[in-house]
NUTOR-807943 format. One record per residue (C-alpha): residue number from 1; x negated, y, z; residue in three letters. Coordinates in nm, 3 decimals, always signed. Each point is the difference from the previous one (the first is absolute). Last residue first. Example, Ala and Ser with C-alpha at 12.3 -4.5 7.8 and 13.67 -1.06 7.14 Angstrom:
BEGIN
<site gukol="2" x="-1.367" y="-0.106" z="+0.714" bakol="ser"/>
<site gukol="1" x="+0.137" y="-0.344" z="+0.066" bakol="ala"/>
//
This chain:
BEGIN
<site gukol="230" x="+2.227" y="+0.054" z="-0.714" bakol="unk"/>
<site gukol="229" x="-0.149" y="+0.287" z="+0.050" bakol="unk"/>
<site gukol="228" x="-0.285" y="-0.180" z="+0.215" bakol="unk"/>
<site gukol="227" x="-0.027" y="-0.289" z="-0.289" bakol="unk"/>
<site gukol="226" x="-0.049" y="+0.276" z="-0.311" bakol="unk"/>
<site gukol="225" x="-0.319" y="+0.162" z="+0.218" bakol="unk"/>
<site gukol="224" x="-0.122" y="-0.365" z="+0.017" bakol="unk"/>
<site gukol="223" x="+0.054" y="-0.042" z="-0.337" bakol="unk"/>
<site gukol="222" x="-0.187" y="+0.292" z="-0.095" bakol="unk"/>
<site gukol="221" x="-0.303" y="-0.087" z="+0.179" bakol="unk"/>
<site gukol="220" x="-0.037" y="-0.328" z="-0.176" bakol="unk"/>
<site gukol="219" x="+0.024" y="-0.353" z="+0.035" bakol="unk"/>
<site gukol="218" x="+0.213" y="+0.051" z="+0.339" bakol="unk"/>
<site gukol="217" x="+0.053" y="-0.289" z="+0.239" bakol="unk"/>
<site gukol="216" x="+0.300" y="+0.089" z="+0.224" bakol="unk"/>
<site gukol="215" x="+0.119" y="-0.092" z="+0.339" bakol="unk"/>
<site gukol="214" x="-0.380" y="-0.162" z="+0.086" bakol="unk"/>
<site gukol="213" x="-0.028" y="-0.333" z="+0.124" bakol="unk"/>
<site gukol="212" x="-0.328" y="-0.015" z="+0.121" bakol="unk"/>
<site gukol="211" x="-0.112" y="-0.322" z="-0.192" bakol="unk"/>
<site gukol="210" x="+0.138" y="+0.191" z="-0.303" bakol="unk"/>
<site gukol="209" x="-0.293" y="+0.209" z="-0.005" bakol="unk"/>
<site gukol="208" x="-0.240" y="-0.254" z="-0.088" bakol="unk"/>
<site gukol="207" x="+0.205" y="-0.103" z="-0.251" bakol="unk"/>
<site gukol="206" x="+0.038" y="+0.330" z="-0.164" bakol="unk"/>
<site gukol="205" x="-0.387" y="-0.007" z="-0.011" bakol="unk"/>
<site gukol="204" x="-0.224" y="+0.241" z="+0.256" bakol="unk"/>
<site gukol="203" x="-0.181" y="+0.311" z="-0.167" bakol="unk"/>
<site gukol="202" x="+0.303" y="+0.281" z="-0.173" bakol="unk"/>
<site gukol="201" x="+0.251" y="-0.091" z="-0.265" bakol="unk"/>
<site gukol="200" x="+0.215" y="-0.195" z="+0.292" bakol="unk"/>
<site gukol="199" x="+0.137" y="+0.249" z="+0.212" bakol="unk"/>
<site gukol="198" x="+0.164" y="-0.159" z="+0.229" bakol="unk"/>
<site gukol="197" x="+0.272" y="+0.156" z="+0.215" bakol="unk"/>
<site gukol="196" x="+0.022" y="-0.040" z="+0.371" bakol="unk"/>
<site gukol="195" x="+0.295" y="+0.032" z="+0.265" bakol="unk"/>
<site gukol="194" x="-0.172" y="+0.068" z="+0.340" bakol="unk"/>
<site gukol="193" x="+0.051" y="-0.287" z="+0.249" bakol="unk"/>
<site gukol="192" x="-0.342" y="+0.133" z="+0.193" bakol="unk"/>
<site gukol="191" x="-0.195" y="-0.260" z="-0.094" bakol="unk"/>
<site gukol="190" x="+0.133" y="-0.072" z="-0.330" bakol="unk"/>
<site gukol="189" x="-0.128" y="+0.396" z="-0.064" bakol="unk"/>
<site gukol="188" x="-0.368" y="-0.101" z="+0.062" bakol="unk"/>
<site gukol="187" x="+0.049" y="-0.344" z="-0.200" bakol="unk"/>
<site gukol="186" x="+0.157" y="+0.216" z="-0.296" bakol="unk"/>
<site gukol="185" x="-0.252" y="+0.245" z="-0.024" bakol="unk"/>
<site gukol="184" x="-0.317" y="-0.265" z="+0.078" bakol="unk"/>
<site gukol="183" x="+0.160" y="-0.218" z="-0.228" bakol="unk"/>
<site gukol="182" x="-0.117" y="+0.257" z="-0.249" bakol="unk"/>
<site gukol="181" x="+0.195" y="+0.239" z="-0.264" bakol="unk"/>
<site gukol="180" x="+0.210" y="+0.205" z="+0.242" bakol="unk"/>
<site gukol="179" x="+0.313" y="+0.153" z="+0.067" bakol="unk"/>
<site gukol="178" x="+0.119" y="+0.025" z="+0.326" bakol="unk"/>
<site gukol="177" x="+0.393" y="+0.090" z="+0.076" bakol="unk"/>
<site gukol="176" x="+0.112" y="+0.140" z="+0.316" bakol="unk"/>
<site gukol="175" x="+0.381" y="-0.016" z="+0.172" bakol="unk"/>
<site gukol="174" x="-0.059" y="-0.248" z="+0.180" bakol="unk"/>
<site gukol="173" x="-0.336" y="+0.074" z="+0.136" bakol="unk"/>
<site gukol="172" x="+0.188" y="+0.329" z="+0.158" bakol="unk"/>
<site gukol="171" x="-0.118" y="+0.326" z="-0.129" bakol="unk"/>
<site gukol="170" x="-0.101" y="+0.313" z="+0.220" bakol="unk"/>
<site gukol="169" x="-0.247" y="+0.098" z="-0.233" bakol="unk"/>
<site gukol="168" x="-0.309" y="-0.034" z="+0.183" bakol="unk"/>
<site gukol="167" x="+0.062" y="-0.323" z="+0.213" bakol="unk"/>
<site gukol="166" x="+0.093" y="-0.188" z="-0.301" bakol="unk"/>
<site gukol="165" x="-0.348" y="+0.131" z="-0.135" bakol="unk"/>
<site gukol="164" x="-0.143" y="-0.127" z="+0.273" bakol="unk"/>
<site gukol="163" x="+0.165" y="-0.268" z="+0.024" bakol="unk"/>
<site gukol="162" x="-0.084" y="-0.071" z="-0.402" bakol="unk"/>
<site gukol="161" x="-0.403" y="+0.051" z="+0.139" bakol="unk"/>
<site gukol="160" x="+0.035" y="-0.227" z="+0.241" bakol="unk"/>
<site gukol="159" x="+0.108" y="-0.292" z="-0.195" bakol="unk"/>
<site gukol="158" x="-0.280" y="-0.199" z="-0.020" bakol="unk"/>
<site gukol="157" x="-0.084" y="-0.078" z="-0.404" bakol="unk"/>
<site gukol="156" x="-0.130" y="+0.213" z="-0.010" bakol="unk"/>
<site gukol="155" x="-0.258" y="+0.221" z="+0.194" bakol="unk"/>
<site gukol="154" x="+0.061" y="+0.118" z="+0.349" bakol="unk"/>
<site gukol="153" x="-0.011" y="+0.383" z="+0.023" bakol="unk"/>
<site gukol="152" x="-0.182" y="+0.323" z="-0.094" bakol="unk"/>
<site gukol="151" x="-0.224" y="-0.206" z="-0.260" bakol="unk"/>
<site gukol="150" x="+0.252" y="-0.156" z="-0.116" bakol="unk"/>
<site gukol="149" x="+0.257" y="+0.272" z="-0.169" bakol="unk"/>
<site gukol="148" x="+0.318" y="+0.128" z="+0.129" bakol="unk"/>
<site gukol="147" x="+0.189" y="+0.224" z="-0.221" bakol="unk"/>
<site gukol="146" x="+0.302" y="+0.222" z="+0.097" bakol="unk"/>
<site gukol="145" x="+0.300" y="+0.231" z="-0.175" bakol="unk"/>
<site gukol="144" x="-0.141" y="-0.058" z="-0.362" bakol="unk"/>
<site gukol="143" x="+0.000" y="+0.155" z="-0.355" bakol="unk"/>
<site gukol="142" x="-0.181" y="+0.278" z="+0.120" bakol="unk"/>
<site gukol="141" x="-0.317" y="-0.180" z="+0.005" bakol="unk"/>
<site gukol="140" x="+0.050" y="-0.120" z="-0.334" bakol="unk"/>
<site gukol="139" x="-0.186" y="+0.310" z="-0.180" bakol="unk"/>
<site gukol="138" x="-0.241" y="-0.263" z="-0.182" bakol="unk"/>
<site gukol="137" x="-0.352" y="+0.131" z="+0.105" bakol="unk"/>
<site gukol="136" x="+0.095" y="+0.119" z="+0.352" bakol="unk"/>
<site gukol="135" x="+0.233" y="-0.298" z="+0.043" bakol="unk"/>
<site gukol="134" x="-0.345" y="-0.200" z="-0.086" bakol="unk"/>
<site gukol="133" x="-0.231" y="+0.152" z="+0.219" bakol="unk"/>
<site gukol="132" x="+0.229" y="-0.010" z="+0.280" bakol="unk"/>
<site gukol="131" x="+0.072" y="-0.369" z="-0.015" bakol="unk"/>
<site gukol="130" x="-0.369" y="-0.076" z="-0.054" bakol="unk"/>
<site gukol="129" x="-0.052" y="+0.270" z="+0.335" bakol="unk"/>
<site gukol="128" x="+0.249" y="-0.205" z="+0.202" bakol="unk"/>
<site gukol="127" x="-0.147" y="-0.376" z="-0.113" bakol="unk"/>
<site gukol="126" x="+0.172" y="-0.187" z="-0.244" bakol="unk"/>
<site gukol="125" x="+0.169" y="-0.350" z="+0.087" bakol="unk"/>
<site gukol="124" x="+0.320" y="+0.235" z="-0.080" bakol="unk"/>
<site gukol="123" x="+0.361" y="+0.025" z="+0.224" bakol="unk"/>
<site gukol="122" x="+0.128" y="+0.297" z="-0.219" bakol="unk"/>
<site gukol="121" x="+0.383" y="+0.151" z="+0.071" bakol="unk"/>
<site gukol="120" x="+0.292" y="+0.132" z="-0.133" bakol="unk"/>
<site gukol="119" x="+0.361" y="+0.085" z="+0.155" bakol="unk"/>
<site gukol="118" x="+0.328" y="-0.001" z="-0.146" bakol="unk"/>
<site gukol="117" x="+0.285" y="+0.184" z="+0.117" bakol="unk"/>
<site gukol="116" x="-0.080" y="+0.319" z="-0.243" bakol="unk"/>
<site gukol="115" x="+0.029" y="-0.261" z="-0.286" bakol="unk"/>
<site gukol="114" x="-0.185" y="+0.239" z="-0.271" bakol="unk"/>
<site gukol="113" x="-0.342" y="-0.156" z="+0.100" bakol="unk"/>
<site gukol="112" x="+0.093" y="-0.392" z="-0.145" bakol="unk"/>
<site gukol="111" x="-0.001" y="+0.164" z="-0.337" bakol="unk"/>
<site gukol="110" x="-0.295" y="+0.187" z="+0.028" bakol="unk"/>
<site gukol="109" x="-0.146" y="-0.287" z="+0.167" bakol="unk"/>
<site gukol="108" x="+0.063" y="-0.200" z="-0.350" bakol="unk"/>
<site gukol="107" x="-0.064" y="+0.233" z="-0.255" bakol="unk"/>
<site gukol="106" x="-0.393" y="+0.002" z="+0.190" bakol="unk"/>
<site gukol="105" x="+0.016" y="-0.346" z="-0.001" bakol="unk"/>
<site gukol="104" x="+0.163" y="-0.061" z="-0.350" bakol="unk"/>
<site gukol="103" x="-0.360" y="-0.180" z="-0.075" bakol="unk"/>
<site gukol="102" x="-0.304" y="-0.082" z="+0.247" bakol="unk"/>
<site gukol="101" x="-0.095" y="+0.339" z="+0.116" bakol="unk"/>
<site gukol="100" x="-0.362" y="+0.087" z="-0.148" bakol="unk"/>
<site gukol="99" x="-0.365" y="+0.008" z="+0.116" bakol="unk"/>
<site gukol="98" x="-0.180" y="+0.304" z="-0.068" bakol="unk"/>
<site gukol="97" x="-0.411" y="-0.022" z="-0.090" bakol="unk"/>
<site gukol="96" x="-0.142" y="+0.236" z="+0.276" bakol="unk"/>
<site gukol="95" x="+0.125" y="-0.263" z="+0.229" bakol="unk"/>
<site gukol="94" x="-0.300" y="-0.227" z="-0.084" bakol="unk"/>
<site gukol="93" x="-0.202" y="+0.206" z="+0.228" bakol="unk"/>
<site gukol="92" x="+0.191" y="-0.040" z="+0.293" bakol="unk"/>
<site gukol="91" x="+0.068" y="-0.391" z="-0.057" bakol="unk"/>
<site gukol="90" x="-0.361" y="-0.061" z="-0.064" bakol="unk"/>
<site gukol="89" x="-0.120" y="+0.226" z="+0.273" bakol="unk"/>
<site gukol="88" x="+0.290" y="-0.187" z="+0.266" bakol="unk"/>
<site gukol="87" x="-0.118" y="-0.354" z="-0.126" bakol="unk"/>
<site gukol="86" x="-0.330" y="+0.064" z="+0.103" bakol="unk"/>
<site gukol="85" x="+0.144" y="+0.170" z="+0.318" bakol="unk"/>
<site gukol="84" x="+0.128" y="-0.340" z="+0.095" bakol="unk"/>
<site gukol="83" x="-0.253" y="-0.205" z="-0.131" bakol="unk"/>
<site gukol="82" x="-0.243" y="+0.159" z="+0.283" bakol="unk"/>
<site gukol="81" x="+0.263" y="-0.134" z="+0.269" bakol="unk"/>
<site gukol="80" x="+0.025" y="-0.328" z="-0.133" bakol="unk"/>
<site gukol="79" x="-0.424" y="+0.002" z="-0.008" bakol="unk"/>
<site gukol="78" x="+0.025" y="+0.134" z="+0.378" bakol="unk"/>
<site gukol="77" x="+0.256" y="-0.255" z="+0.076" bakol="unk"/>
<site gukol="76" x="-0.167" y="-0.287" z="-0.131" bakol="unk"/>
<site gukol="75" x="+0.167" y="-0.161" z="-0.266" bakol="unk"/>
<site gukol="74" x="+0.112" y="-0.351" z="+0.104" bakol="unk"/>
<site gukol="73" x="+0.361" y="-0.025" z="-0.262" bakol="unk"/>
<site gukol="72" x="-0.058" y="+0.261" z="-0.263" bakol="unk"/>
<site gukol="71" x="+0.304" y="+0.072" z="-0.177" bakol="unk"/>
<site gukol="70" x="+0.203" y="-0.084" z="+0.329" bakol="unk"/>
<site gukol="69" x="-0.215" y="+0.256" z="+0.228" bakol="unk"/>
<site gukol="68" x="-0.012" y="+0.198" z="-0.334" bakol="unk"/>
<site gukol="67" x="+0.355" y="+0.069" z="-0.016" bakol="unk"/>
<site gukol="66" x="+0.086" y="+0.025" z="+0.389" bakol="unk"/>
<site gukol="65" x="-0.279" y="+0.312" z="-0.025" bakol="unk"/>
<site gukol="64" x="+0.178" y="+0.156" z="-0.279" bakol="unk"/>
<site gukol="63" x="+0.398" y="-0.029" z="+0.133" bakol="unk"/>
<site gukol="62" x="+0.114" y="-0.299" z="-0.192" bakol="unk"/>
<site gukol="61" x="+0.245" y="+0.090" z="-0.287" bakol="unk"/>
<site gukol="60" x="-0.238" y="-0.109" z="-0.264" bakol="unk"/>
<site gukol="59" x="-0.167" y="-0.324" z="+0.154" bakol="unk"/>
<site gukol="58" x="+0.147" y="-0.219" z="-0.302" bakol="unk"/>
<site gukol="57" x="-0.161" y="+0.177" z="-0.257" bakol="unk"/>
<site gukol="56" x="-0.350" y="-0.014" z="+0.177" bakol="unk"/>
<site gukol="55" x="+0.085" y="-0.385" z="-0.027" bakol="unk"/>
<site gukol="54" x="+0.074" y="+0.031" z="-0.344" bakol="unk"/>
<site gukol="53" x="-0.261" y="+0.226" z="-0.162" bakol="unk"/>
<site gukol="52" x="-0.258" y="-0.232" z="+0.148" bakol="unk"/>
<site gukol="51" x="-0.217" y="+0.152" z="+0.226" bakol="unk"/>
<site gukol="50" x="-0.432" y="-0.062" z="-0.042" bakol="unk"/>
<site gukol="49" x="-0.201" y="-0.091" z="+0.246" bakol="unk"/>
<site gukol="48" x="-0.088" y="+0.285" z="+0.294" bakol="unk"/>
<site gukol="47" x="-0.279" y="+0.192" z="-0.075" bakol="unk"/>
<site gukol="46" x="+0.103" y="+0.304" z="+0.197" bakol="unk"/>
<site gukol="45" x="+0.053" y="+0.175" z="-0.301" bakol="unk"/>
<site gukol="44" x="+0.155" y="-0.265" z="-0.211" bakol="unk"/>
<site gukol="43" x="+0.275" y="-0.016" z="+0.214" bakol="unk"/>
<site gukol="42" x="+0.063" y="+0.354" z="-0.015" bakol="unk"/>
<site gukol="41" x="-0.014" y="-0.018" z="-0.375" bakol="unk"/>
<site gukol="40" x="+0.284" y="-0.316" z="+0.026" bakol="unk"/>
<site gukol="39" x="+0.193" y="+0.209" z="+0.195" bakol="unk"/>
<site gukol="38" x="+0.006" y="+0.310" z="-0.185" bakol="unk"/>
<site gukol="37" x="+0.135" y="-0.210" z="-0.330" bakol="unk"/>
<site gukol="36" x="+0.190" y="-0.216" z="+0.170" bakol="unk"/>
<site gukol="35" x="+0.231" y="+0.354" z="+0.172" bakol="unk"/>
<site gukol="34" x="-0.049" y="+0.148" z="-0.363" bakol="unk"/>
<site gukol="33" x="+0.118" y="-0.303" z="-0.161" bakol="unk"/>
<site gukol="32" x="+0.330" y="+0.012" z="+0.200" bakol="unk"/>
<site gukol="31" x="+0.073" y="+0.356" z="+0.004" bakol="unk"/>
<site gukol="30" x="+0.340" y="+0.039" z="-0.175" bakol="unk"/>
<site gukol="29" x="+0.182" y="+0.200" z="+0.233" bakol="unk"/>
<site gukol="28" x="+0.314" y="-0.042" z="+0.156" bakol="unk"/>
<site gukol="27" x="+0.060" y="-0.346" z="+0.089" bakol="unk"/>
<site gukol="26" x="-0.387" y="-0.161" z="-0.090" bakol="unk"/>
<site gukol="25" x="-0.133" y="+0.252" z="+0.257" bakol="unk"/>
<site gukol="24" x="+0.285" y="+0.228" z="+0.220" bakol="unk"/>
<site gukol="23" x="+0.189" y="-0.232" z="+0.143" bakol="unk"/>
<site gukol="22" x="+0.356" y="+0.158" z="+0.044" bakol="unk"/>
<site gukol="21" x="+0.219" y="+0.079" z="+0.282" bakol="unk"/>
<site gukol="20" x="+0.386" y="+0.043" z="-0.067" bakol="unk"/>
<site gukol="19" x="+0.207" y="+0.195" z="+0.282" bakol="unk"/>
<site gukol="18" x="+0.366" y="+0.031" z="+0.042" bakol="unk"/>
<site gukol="17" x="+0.106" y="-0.316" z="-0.139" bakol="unk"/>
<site gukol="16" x="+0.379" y="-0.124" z="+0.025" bakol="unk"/>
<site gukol="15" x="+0.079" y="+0.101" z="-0.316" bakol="unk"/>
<site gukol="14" x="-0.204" y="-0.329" z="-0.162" bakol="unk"/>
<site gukol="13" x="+0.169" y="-0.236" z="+0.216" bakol="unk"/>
<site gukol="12" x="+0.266" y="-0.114" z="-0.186" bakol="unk"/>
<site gukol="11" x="-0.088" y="-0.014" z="-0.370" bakol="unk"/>
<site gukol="10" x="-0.078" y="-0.354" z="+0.008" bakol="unk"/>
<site gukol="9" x="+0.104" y="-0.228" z="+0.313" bakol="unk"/>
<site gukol="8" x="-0.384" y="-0.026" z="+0.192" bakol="unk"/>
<site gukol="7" x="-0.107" y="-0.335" z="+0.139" bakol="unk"/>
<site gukol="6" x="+0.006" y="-0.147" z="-0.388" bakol="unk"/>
<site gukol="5" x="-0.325" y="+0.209" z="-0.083" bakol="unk"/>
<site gukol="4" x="+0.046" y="+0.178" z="-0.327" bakol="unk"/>
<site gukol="3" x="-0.252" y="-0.059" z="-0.268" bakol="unk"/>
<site gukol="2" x="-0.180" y="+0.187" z="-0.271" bakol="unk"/>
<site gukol="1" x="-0.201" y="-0.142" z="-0.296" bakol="unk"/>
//
């Protein structure tokens, strides 16, 4: 299902964009029941009760240590601390297994690449040496002018790390796009007056999104590639 918010006339604004920033997790990449997965291990570890593949699910796009504060309301900070780098080993040595693009994603930033006006970004819940891990493994590193992750800034969904990012590439708010699969994409970007487009195959519901009023709700990654050439 795909929606157009009212606010925006169709087709218009579109050309206006000179920078897109993506989520990485759940936008990009398919690594939802890796992220529960490695959570719910690190949980185990410190002998924490047991996560529920939906609440970890709804934490992904948190920076890590925002994740488990609201995964695991009380924890101690040492035992938070210690189910940080649990979650780190899993995560590390589960990458030896690759994860994959969701579909027409790597078609898709091709596509969006050959527009020499355009401008590409990653604003990712991951930490820097995730993100570098992975655009080692995957060859997307090249595929972007800046990335901001949360461990060198403020998690989402605060907008500091789109300013930065803003900041970076000499791009107004207005003339930004942020694409995202979380509330904490769209609520980050709402706070700035950044356009935002839903995607809404990744971990909160179409409905959920809605509440943020994105331009464009996307079931797939193709039709959000087909709505910017629009």
């Amino acid at each position: 299902m795909t929606s157009v918010d009212v606010s925006l006339p169709a087709g218009q604004a579109r050309s206006r964009y000179r920078l897109v920033i993506f989520d990485w997790d759940g936008t990009l990449m398919d690594s939802e029941h890796r992220i529960v997965a490695c959570m719910q291990a690190a949980a185990r570890d410190v002998g924490w009760r047991e996560l529920e593949h939906e609440a970890v699910r709804d934490i992904i796009g948190l920076g890590l240590p925002e994740a488990i504060a609201k995964l695991c309301p009380g924890m101690p900070a040492a035992q938070a601390e210690l189910m940080r780098q649990h979650y780190s080993r899993h995560f590390v040595a589960a990458e030896q297994t690759p994860l994959s693009f969701f579909e027409g994603v790597e078609e898709g930033i091709r596509r969006l690449r050959c527009n020499p006006a355009l401008r590409l970004a990653v604003a990712t819940g991951k930490s820097r040496r995730g993100l570098k891990r992975v655009f080692e493994a995957t060859g997307a590193g090249g595929w972007f002018h800046a990335s901001r992750t949360a461990d060198e800034t403020l998690s989402k969904p605060h907008p500091r790390m789109l300013q930065e990012l803003l900041a970076e590439t000499g791009v107004a708010a207005d003339e930004a796009l942020m694409v995202g699969d979380s509330e904490y994409d769209m609520e980050m970007a709402r706070a700035l007056g950044m356009d935002r487009l839903a995607v809404t195959y990744g971990v909160h519901a179409a409905e959920r999104l809605a509440l943020s009023r994105p331009v464009f709700s996307a079931g797939n990654f193709s039709e959000l590639i087909e709505w910017l050439h629009s």
